[in-house]
C-alpha positions, 0 to 999 in steps of 0.5 A, a space after each residue: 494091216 491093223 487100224 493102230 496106224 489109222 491117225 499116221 495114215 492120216 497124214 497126207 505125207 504119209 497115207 495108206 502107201 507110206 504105211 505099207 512102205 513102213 511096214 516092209 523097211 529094215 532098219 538097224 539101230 547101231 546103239 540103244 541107249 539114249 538116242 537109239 532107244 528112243 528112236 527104235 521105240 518111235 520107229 516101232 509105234 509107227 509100224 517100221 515091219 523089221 528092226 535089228 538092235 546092235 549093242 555092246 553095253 548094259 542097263 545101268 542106275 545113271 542111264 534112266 534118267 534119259 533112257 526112256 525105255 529102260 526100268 529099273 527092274 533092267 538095271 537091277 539085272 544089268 540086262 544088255 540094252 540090246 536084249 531088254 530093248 527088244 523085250 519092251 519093243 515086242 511088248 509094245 508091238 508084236 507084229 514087227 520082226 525084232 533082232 538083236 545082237 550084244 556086241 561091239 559093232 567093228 569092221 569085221 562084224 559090220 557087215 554080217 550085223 547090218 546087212 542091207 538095210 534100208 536105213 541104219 540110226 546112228 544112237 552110238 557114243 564115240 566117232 570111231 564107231 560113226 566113221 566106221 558106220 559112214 564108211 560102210 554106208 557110202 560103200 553100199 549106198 545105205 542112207 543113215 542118220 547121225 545124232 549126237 547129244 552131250 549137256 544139253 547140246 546136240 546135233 543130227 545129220 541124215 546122210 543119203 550116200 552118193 547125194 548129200 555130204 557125209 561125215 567125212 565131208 563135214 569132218 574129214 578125220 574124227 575131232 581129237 580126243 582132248 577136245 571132246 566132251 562126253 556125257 561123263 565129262 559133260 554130263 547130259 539132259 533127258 529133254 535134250 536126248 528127246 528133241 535129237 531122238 525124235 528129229 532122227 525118228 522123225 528123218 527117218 519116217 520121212 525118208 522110209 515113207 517119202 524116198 530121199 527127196 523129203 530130205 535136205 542133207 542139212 546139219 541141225 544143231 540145238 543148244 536146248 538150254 538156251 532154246 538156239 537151233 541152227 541148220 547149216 546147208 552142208 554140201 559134198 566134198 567133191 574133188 578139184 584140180 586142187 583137192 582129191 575130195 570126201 576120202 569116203 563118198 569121192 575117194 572111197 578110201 574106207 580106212 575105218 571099214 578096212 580096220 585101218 583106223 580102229 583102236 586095237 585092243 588086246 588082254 596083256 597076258 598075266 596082269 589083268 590088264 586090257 590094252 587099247 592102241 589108238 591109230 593117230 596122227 597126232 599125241 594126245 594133249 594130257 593136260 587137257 584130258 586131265 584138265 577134264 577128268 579133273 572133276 571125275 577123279 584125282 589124276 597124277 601126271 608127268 610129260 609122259 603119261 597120266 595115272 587115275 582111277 576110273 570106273 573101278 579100273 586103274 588106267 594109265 593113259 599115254 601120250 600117244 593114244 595108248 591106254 593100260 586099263 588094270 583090273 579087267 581082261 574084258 575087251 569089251 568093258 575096256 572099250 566101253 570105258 574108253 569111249 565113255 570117259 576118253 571118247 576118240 
């Protein structure tokens, strides 16, 4: 093994074995932008021996300013992250095995795209693509480490499937909509995205070189602006004569892995549109969305339906979770645009 790793071995928690046990981890990296690349280029320095990239976006002007790893060369060619990300990781250490895949992570690729690893990084932008990552993790028992950022907020939460809460324990069915910002609506900080990234990196060192019982399970929350930090001890959601429990870790409902909880997106045939149907259970509060896109664009409303211009599309956004994007028949822009100013 090469003497770049001789000040982390150095480290009592880390040690000779620690590092031999970095370099025979596989992990996966749902997601490399913000968070995930800068957590995958920790995991690479530090000698992590196999690494898979999955991602669906490109590198763009407005990412690099907290996308560390990107230049300004990637966004000039619009590379897909996952590609450029693991051109730059190879350059900064060739002995790792790097993969990658451009695409969108749902219930019918995930299990060829993760496998079974021994660790997955949650650097993802949307809930329905966590709970979708929850639902395969507590089937296989694969430990996984959630971080979320917008403004200069975020949060991160490891999860050890079958010992720790989940994020169904915590959030039993993903936050409405309306209710969530998102880094378009909200903006978001390059610090903040370096205090979440590297707590994850830092979890997931732990977990890979020290086994499960380095870790706590508890919820890490940080306002960086306002230099707050809080850990709320989390605690599974087990079953009781009241309550059947967690519908994932308890249950092992898994809607989001069977598909039955995905947004369906499909091209309508001749009008240059991309449909996306949301599964939910309640409509959609308009008024807030547009309340919230306010700011992005002018937005014209009625009891039904809101109309506006985002991202170079026309939308028309509807009560019940349904959204015509005009001007595209790419499924995958579609869903990237969603998620980024909808969120789910």
């Amino acid at each position: 093994m090469s003497d770049r790793y001789r000040r982390q071995k150095s480290f009592s928690q880390i040690g000779e074995s620690g590092q031999q046990k970095l370099a025979a981890s596989k992990v996966v990296i749902c997601g490399v932008g913000a968070l995930g690349s800068m957590v995958v280029e920790r995991l690479c320095r530090a000698g992590v021996g196999n690494l898979t990239l999955v991602d669906r976006d490109w590198v763009e002007w407005d990412n690099l300013p907290r996308q560390t790893l990107y230049t300004e060369e990637d966004a000039e060619l619009a590379n897909p992250k996952a590609k450029s990300c693991t051109e730059h990781l190879r350059r900064i250490n060739s002995e790792l095995a790097i993969d990658f895949y451009v695409t969108d992570l749902h219930s019918e690729n995930i299990e060829r795209l993760i496998g079974h690893p021994d660790l997955i990084i949650d650097g993802t932008d949307n809930f329905e693509t966590r709970y979708l990552i929850n639902d395969y993790a507590c089937k296989h028992r694969i430990p996984w480490i959630h971080g979320g950022v917008v403004g200069a907020s975020g949060q991160t939460l490891t999860i050890l499937p079958g010992r720790t809460a989940c994020l169904r324990c915590l959030l039993p069915d993903p936050p409405p909509a309306e209710q969530m910002q998102t880094c378009d609506s909200a903006g978001v900080l390059g610090p903040a995205v370096g205090i979440i990234a590297n707590w994850q990196a830092m979890e997931a060192l732990k977990l890979l070189a020290s086994g499960p019982s380095a870790i706590d399970g508890d919820l890490r929350v940080f306002d960086c602006w306002q230099g707050e930090a809080r850990r709320l001890r989390l605690q599974r959601f087990e079953a009781s004569d009241n309550n059947p429990g967690c519908p994932a870790c308890v249950q092992g409902q898994f809607e989001f892995l069977r598909g039955e909880r995905q947004s369906q997106a499909k091209v309508l045939c001749g009008r240059n549109t991309v449909q996306i149907v949301q599964d939910r259970s309640e409509p959609l509060a308009l008024e807030a969305i547009a309340n919230r896109l306010s700011s992005e664009c002018s937005v014209t409303a009625n009891a039904y339906f809101l109309k506006f211009q985002l991202g170079g599309l026309q939308w028309t956004l509807f009560r019940d979770g349904r959204a015509l994007l005009t001007g595209t028949e790419d499924i995958e822009l579609a869903r990237k645009l969603f998620s980024r100013y909808i969120g789910t």
